[in-house]
C-alpha positions as MATLAB code, in Angstrom:
seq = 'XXXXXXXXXXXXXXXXXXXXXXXXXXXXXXXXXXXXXXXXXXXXXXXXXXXXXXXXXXXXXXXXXXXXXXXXXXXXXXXXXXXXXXXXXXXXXXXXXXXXXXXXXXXXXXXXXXXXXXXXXXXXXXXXXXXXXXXXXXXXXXXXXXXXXXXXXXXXXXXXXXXXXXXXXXXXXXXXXXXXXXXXXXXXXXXXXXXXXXXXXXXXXXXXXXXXXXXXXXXXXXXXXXXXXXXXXXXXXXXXXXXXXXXXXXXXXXXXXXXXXXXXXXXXXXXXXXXXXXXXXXXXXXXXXXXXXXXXXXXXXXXXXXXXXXXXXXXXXXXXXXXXXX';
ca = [
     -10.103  -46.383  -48.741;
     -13.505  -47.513  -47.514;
     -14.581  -51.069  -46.524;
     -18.204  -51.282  -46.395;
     -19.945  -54.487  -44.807;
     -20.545  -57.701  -47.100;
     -23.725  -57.128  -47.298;
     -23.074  -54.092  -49.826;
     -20.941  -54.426  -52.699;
     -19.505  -50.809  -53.655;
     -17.131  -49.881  -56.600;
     -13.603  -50.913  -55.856;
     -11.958  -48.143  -54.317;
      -8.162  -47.614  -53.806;
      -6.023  -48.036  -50.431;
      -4.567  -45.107  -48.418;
      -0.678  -45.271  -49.032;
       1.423  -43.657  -46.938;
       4.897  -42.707  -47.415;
       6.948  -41.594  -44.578;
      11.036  -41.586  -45.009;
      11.368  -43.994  -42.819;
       8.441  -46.624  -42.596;
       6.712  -47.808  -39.307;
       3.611  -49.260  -37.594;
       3.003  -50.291  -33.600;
      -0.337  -54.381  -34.072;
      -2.317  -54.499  -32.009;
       0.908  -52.971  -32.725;
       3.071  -52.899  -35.712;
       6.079  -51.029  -36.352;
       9.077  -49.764  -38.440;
      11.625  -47.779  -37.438;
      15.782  -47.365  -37.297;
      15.524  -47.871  -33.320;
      15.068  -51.657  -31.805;
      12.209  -52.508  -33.338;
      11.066  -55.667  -31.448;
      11.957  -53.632  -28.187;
       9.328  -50.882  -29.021;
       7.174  -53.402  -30.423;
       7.486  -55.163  -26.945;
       6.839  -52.272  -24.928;
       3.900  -51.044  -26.714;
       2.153  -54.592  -26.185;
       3.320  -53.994  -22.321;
       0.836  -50.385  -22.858;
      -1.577  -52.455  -24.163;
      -1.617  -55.573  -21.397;
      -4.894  -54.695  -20.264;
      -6.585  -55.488  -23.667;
      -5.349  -59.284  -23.122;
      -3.418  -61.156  -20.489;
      -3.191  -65.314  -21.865;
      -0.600  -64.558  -24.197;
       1.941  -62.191  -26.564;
       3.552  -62.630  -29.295;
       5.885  -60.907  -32.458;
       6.941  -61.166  -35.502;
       9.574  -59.492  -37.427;
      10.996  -58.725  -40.464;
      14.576  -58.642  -41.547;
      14.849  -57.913  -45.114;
      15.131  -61.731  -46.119;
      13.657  -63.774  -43.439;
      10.724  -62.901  -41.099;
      10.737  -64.112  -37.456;
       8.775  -64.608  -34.820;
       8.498  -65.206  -31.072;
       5.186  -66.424  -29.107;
       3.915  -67.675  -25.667;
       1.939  -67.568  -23.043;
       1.690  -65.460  -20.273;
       2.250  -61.426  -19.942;
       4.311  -59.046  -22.188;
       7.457  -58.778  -19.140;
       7.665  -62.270  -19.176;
       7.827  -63.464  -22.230;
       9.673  -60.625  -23.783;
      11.356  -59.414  -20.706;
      14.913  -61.585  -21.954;
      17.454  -59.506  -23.961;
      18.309  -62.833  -26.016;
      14.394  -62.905  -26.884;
      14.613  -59.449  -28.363;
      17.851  -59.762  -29.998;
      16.623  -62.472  -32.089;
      13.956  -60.606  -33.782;
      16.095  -59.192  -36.214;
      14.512  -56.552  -38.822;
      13.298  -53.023  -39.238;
       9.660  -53.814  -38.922;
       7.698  -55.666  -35.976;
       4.103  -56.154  -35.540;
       2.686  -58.033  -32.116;
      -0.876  -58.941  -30.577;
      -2.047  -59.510  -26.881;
      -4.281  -62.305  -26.777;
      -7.700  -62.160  -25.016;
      -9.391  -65.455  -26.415;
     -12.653  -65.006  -27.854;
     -12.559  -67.594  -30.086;
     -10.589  -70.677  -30.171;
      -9.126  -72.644  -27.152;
      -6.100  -71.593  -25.055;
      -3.217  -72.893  -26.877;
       0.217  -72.285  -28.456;
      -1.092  -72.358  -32.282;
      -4.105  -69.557  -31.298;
      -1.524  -67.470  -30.108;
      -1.111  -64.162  -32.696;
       0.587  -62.807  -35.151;
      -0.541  -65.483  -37.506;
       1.845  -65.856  -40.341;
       1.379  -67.656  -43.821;
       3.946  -67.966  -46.853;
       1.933  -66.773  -49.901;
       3.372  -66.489  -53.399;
       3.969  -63.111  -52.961;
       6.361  -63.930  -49.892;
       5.664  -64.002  -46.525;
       2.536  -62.365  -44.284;
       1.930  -61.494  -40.705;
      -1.490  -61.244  -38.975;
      -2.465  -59.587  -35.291;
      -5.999  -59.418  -35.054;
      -8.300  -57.922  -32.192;
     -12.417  -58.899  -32.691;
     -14.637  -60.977  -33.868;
     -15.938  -62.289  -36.821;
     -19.722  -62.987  -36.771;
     -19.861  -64.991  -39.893;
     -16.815  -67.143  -39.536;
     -18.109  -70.127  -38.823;
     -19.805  -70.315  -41.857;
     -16.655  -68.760  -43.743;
     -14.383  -71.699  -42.004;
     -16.944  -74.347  -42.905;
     -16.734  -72.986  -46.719;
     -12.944  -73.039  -46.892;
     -12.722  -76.465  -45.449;
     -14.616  -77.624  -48.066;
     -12.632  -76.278  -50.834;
      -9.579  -78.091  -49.250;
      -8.324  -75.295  -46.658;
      -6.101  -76.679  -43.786;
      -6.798  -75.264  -40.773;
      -3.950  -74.841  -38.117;
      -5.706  -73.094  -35.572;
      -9.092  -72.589  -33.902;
      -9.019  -69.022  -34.232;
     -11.520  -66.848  -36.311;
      -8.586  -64.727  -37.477;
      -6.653  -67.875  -39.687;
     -10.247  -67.695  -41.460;
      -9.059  -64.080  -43.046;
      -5.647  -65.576  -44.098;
      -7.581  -68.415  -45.958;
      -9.047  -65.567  -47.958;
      -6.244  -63.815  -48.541;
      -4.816  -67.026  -49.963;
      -7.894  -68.118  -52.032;
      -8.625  -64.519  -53.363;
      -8.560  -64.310  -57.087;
      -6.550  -60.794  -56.924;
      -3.539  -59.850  -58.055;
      -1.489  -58.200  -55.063;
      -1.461  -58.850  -50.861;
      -3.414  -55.686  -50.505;
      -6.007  -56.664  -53.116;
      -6.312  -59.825  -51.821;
      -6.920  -58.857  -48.666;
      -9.602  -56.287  -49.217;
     -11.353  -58.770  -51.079;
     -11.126  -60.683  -48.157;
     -12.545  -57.815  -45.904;
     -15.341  -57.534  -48.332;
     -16.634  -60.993  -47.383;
     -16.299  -61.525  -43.366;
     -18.869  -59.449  -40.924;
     -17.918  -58.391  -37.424;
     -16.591  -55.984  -35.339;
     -12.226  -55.764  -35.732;
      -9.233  -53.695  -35.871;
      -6.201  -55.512  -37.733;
      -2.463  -55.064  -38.949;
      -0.436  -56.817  -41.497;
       2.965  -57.284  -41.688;
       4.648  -58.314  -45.641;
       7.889  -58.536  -47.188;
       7.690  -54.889  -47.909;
       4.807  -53.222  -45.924;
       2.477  -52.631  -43.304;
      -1.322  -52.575  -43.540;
      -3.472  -51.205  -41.311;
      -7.469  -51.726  -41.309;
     -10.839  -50.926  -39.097;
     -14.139  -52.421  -39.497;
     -16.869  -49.938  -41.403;
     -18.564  -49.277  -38.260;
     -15.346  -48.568  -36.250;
     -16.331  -50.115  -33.766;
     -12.764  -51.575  -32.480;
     -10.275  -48.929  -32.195;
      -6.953  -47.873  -34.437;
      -4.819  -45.216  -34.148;
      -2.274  -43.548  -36.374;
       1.135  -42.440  -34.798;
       4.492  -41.167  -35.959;
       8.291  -41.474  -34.519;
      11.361  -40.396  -35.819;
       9.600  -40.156  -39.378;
       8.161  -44.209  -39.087;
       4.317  -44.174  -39.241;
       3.190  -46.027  -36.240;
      -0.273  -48.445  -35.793;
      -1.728  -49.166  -32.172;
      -5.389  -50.017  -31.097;
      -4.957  -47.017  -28.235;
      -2.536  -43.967  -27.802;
      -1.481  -45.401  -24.887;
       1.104  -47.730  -26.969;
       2.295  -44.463  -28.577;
       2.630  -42.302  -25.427;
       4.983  -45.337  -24.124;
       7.622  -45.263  -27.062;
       7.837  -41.235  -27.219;
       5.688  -41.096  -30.629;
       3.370  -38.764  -31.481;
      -0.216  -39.283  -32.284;
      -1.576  -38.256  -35.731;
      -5.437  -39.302  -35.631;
      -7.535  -42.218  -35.803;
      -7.699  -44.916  -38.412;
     -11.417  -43.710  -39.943;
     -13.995  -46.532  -40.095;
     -13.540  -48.671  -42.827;
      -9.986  -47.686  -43.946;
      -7.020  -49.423  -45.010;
      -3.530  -48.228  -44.492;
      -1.407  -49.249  -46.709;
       3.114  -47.772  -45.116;
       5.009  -48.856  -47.847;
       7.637  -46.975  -49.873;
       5.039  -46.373  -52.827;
       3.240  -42.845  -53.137;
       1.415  -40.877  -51.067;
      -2.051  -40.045  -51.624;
      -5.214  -38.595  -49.813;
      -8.416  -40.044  -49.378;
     -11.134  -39.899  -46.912;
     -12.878  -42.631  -45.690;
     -16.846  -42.987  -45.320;
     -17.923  -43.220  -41.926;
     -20.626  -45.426  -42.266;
     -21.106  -45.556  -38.153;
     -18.968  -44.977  -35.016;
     -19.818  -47.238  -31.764;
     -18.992  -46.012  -28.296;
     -19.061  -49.774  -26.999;
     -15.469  -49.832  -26.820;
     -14.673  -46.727  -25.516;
     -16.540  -46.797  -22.743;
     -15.997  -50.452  -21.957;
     -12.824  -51.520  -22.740;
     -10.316  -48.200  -22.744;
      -7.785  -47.582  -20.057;
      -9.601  -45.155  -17.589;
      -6.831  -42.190  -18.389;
      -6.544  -42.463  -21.929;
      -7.045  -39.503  -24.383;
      -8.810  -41.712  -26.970;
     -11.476  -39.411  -28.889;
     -11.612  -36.170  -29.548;
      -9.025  -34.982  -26.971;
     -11.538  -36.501  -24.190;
     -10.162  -38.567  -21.183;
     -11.910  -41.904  -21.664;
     -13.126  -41.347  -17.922;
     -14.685  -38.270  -18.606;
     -16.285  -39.688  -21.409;
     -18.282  -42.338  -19.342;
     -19.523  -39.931  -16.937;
     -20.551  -37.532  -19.693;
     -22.278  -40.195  -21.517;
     -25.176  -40.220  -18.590;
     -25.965  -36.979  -19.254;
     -26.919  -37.488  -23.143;
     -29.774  -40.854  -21.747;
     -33.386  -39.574  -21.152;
     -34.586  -40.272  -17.616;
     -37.468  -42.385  -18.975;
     -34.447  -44.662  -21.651;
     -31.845  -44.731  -18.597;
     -31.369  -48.323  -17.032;
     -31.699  -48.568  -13.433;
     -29.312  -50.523  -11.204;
     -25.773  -50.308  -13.467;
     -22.910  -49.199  -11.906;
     -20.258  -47.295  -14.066;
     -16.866  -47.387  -12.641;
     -13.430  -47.475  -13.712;
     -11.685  -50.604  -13.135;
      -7.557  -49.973  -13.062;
      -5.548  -52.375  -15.154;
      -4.066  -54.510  -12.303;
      -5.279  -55.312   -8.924;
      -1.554  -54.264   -7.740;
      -2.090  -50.555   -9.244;
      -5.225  -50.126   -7.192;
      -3.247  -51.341   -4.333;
      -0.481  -49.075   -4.693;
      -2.874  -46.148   -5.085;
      -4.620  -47.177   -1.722;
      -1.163  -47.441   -0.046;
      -0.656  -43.792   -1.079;
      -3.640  -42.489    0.275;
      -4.771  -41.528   -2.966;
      -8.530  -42.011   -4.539;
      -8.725  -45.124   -6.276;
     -11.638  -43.585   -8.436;
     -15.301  -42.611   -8.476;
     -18.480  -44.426   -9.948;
     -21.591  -43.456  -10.684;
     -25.326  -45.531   -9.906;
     -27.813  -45.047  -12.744;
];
């Protein structure tokens, strides 16, 4: 299924729904699975530390009652406890690393979201922006909305919960028709896991699969950690619906791919696109900008994850990488 900007109003078109026989998804990561759930959940989020440090959180779901766990500080440390893990019972998980850019530091910003709606019970973990949700907030305020956090992301549950449609997955697309921005979210409800990427795919989701669970992760790296196996990218635009409905085919319009992520934000080693090591990529991408386009003075280098796994490379006598001066 295709989600084209707000500006443009398309036909309705249908979800993808995919049927594995077992379900799963990795938010940020989201997941589903017979193995420990939370604990994969938990170590995927540890992958994916260097796409937001303030805080963690995740949220399960047990069948009857959904539950959740969030805090500040790294993935180890909050989730690092045995107790922690055991309590979030269920055969699906989805969790979010926090890198605030929007809304203060503070214990009700930190994601999954999660909202009762009359269809039961959904979880949010959201990675972008929203360029138009100030004005969105300011419009659902008026109609009575009760905000409980400062984030831009509570602004797409609002939706969801005003929406006029008939089903979670309805509502939600009909949310998604109405905010602008660059963003890469998953869903977690009573009996499914959506998956969705902005139309211009601009932030990053992948599509994994372990032990027959269908696994969704903003980068491979969250896959390679749990043993899974990657299956391709989320297309531009496309919702994922892993549920235990039917399976059908579709392929999604790519309206426009950006390389801003991928060359800023990826984990230098990563095998992101096209079977390309992020790393590569960069340096290859000089080669494509005229001489008389190039900018002068910018220094492209890859940064490692932690100050502590440059040091350890130093210690070894090993190259801690290579730049390049255009």
């Amino acid at each position: 299924m295709t989600i084209t900007p707000a500006h443009a109003r398309p036909s309705r078109p249908s979800p993808v729904h995919l049927r594995p026989e077992d379900l799963g998804a990795l938010a940020s990561v989201g997941l589903r699975t017979r193995k420990l759930r939370a604990a994969l959940t938990a170590l995927g989020l540890h992958a994916l530390q260097h796409r937001g440090q303030e805080a963690a959180g995740i949220v399960t779901f047990d069948g009857v009652h959904f539950h959740s766990h969030r805090a500040p500080g790294h993935v180890g440390d909050i989730f690092g406890s045995e107790s922690v893990i055991q309590r979030l019972r269920g055969p699906m998980a989805v969790g979010h690393n926090r890198y605030s850019t929007t809304g203060e530091t503070a214990q009700r910003n930190i994601q999954p979201l999660f909202a009762d709606f009359e269809s039961g019970g959904f979880a949010i973990a959201h990675n972008g922006n929203l360029t138009n949700a100030g004005d969105l907030r300011r419009r659902l305020v008026r109609r009575g909305c009760l905000f409980q956090s400062t984030t831009d992301t509570e602004v797409i549950v609002h939706l969801i919960a005003t929406s006029g449609q008939a089903t979670v997955v309805d509502r939600l697309i009909d949310a998604l028709r109405q905010i602008v921005g660059a963003y890469s979210l998953v869903a977690l409800t009573n009996d499914s896991m959506i998956g969705v990427r902005d139309p211009l795919g601009v932030r990053p989701l992948v599509l994994g699969l372990l032990d027959g669970a269908y696994i969704l992760a903003s980068e491979t790296c969250a896959l390679d950690i749990i043993g899974a196996e990657f299956v391709r990218d989320i297309a531009p635009g496309e919702v994922v619906v892993i549920d235990n409905c039917s399976r059908d085919s579709a392929v999604a319009e790519v309206v426009a791919r950006s390389g801003f992520r991928y060359v800023r934000e990826s984990r230098p080693g990563l095998d992101w696109a096209r079977n390309r090591g992020v790393a590569e990529a960069r340096h290859d991408l000089i080669a494509y900008i005229d001489d008389d386009r190039r900018p002068r003075g910018y220094l492209l280098w890859n940064v490692w994850d932690t100050v502590e796994a440059a040091r350890e490379r130093i210690r070894a006598a090993e190259p801690v990488g290579e730049g390049v001066l255009v």
